[in-house]
N, C-alpha and C positions, 0 to 999 in steps of 0.2 A: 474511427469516429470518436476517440477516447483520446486522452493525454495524460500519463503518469509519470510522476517522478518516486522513485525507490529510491532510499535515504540508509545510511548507516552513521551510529555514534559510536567511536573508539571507545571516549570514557565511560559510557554507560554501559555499553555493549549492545545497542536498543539498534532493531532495524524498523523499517518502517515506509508507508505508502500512504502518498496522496493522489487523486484520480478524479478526472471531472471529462463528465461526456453529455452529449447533448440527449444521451436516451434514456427512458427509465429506470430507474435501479439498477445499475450496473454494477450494484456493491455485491448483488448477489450471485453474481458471476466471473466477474472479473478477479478476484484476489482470493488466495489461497495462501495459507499460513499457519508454522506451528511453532512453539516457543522453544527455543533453544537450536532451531533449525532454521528457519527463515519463509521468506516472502517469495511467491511466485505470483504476478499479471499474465493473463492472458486477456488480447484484446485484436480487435480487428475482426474477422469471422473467429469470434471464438470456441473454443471448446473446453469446458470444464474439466474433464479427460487429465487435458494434459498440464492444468495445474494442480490437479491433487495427486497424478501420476509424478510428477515433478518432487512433489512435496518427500513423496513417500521414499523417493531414488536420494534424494539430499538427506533424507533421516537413516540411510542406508552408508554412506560415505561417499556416494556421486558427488563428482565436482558440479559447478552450474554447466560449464563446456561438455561435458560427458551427457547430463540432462536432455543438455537441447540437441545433443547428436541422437541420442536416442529417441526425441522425438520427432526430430526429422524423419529418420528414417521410418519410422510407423506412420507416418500420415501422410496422404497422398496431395492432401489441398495446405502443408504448410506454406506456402506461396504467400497464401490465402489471409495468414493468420503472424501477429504479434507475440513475444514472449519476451520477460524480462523476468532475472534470478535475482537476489541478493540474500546472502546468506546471514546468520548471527555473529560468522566470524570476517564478513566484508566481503565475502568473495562474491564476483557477480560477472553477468552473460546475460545476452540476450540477440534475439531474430527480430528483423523484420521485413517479412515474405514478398517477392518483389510485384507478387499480385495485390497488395493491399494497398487501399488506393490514398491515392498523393493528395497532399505531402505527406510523406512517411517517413519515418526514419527514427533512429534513437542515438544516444550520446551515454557513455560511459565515461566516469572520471572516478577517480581514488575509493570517494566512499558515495556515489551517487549514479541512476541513472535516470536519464530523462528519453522518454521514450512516447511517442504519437503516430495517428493517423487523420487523414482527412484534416489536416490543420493550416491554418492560412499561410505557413511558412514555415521553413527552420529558424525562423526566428525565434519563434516557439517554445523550441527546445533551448534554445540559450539563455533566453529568457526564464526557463524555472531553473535551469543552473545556477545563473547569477543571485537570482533574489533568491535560491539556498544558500549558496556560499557566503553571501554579503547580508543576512537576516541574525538578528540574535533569540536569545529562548533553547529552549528544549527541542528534540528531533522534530516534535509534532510543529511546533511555531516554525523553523525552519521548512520541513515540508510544504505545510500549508504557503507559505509567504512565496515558495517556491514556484506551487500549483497556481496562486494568485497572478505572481507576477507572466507565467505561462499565460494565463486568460487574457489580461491586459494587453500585451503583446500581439495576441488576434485569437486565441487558442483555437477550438475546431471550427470549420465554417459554419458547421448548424446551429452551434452557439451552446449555453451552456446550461444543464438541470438537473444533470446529478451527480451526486460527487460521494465520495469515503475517503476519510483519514482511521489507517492503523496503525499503531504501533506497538510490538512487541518486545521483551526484556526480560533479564534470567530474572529478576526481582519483582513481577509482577503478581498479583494475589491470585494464586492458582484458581481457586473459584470462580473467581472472575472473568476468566480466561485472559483475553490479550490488556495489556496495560490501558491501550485507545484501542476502541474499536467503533464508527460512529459512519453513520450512513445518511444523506440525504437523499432520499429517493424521487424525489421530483419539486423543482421549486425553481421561476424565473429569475431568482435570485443566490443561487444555490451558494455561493463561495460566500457571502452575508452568513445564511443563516446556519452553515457548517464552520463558522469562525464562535458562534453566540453558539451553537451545540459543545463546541471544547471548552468555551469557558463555562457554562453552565455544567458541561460536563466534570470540570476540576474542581467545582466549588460543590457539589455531591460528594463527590470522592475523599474530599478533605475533610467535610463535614462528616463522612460515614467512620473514613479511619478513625479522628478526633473522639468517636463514642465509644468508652470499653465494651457496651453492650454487642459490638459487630465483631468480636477479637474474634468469633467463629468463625468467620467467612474466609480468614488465612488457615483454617485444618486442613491437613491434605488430605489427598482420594481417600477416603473409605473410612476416614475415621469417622465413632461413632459423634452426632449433634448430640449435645446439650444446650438446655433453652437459653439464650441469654436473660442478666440477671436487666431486670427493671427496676 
């Protein structure tokens, strides 16, 4: 009942996901990710399990292939269940269980996958390829434009109310955790108000960098705070 497309940038080195489902919150379960290692979705009957199990085998030196063989093999209802990998350095994989119910299916290209269930078509899925590849901006405008042009297209049949855009990058303010990280958790309008979330979001960002008073907020773990100056 989900739809994602998982994105990678050469130049930047940024990977990154966009996802819209008709249920609630699904940011809080579906995406799994760590910087410098990459993105794992799980979707359809999902299980948390096996994308932080995923995360942990990729920060380990598992390929995305090796990942999802090994969780095949541990689960009895992958059938059941959707998985999609992309790494920091592009590598990617993904399932999708032949129990999870139609239309299902997912697409892999060079630096992108596009992957669903429960969707009015595989058109679907062509559909956030295209408008990634043919969109201009940054991973996240790409992404997004991607997951957009997926909706338009029919995306799930139960239609559309929550969505996450992440992206990840070796240059992102550790403190801060992921570069993008933005959730809508339920809204009849969900892909509106998660487009005005990234710009609102970058126009915070820019403003916060632009004050010397925030320069603390790039120390790494464990260094000691000092107050900033006012």
């Amino acid at each position: 009942m989900t739809f994602s497309l998982l994105g990678f940038d050469a130049n930047s080195q940024s990977v990154g996901i966009c996802s819209i489902t008709s249920t609630p919150a699904h940011g809080s379960r579906c995406p799994h990710f760590l910087q410098d290692v990459g993105i794992v979705a799980t979707q359809g009957l999902t299980n948390r399990h096996h994308g932080e199990n995923c995360i942990t085998l990729l920060a380990n030196g598992v390929s995305p292939e090796e990942c999802l063989r090994l969780t095949k093999a541990d689960d009895i209802n992958i059938e059941y269940r959707q998985l999609a990998i992309m790494t920091c350095k592009g590598q990617s994989a993904a399932h999708t269980g032949a129990e999870t119910r139609d239309f299902k299916g997912h697409i892999i290209t060079d630096h992108c996958i596009a992957v669903g269930n429960i969707l009015t078509g595989e058109k679907v899925l062509h559909a956030m390829l295209d408008g990634f590849t043919s969109s201009n901006g940054d991973l996240a405008d790409r992404l997004l434009s991607g997951a957009r042009s997926g909706e338009m297209a029919g995306g799930e049949i139960n239609g559309a109310y929550s969505a996450f855009l992440i992206v990840i990058r070796p240059d992102q303010i550790p403190a801060w955790g992921a570069h993008i990280d933005l959730r809508i958790d339920y809204s009849p309008n969900v892909t509106d108000v998660l487009t005005d979330a990234l710009a609102q979001y970058r126009k915070w960002a820019r403003d916060r960098l632009g004050n010397t008073k925030y320069t603390l907020d790039n120390s790494p773990p464990g260094a000691p705070l000092q107050p900033p100056a006012y």
